[in-house]
N, C-alpha and C positions, 0 to 999 in steps of 0.2 A: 887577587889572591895574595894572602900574605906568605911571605919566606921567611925563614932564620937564616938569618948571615946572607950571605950574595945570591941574587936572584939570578937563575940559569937563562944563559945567552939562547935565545932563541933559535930554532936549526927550523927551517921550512921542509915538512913533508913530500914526498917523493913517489910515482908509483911501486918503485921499485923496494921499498917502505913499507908494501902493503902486500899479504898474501892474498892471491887468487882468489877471489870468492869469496871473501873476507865481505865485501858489502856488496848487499844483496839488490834489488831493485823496491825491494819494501823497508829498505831503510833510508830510502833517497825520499826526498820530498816531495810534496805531490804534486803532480803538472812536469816530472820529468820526462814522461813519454810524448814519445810525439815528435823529438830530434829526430834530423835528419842525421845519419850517421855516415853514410856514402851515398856517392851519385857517381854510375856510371852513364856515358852516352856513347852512340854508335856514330857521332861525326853525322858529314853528310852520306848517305846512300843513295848514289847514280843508276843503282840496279834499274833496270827498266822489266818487267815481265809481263807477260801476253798470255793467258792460261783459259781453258774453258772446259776448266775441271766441274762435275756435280758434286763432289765432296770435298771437304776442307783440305785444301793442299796449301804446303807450304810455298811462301814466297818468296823465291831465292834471295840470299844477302839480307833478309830482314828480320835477322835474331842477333841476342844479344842476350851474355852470362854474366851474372855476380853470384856471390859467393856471401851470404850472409853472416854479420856475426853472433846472432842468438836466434836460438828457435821462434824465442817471443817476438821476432822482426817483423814485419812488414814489409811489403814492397811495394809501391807507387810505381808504374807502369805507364808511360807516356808516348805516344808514338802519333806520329805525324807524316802522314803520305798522300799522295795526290794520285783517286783513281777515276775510273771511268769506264761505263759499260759500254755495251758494242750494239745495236737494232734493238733497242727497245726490252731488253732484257736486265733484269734485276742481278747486281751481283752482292754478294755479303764476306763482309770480313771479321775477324776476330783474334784473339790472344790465346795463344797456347803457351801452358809451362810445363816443358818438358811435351812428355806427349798427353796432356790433360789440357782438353777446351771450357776457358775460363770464363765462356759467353755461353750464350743459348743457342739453339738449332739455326737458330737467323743470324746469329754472330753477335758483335756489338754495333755494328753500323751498315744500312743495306742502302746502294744506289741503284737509283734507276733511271735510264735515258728514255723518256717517252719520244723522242725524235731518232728514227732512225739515222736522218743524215747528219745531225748532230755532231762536234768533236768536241765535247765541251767535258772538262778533268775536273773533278773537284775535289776538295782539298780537305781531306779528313784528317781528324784526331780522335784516339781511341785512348782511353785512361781508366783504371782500374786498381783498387788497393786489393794485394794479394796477400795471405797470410800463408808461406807456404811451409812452417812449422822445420825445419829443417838449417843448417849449418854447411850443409853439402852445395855447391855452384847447382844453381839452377840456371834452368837458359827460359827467356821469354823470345816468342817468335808471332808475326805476322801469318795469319792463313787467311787464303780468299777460298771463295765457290761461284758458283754462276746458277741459276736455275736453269741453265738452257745451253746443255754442254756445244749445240753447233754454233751459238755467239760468246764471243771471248769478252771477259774482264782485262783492263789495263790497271796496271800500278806505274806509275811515274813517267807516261807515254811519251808526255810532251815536254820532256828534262826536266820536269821538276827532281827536286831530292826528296827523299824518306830520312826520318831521324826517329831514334829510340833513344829514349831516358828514361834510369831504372835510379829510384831513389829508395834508400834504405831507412826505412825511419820505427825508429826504439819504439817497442810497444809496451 
């Protein structure tokens, strides 16, 4: 670009430079969505629980809140637990946000121990992109069920740990 007389010394832009709202998401380039903007995790979870509920009950100690920063968000849902049924009984787990089940009647992942004498834990991962349209902390949580309320479902029997990672990524 051409100047008359002394070309102006350069000043590097600032957010604080720019009003609010000022650019939009349709004026960014295309393939901006899709960052990850936060990641929260829940550490290890030592919770051990014994439950031989018929309906989705929550699993103690296996929730965990963020707090989005645009409606347009996403949330990537990762959770990691080691369970195990009890005689031969089917047990099912699943994700709830808030109190909305973000899986189907069967949950997202169902064990079943066809050996009664069995002690055998095994080691689930459930994961799930939620769009939960909102700015307000939402909480994502663990619920199990059992088909067969007089045998119990375990979560983390045999010391294993539980972990939940919530990642926030631009839509």
């Amino acid at each position: 670009m051409a100047y008359i007389g002394k070309q102006p010394t350069a000043v590097p832009l600032t957010s604080s430079d720019l009003e609010d709202g000022i650019i939009t998401s349709a004026k960014l380039a295309a393939g901006v969505g899709g960052k990850v903007l936060q990641v929260v995790s829940s550490g290890a979870i030592d919770q051990v629980v014994t439950a031989t509920d018929t309906s989705y009950t929550l699993i103690t100690g296996h929730s965990l809140a963020i707090t989005p920063s645009s409606t347009s968000s996403k949330i990537f849902i990762l959770m990691s637990f080691s369970a195990r049924s009890n005689n031969t009984v089917e047990s099912h787990y699943t994700i709830y946000r808030d109190a909305t089940n973000l899986g189907s009647a069967d949950g997202f992942i169902t064990v079943h121990d066809d050996n009664a004498s069995s002690d055998n834990e095994n080691q689930c991962t459930l994961q799930f992109l939620d769009s939960p349209n909102t700015t307000s902390s939402v909480t994502y949580s663990l619920y199990g069920k059992t088909d067969n309320g007089s045998n119990s479902y375990r979560v983390n029997a045999k010391g294993n740990d539980s972990v939940i990672t919530l990642f926030e990524v631009a839509g």
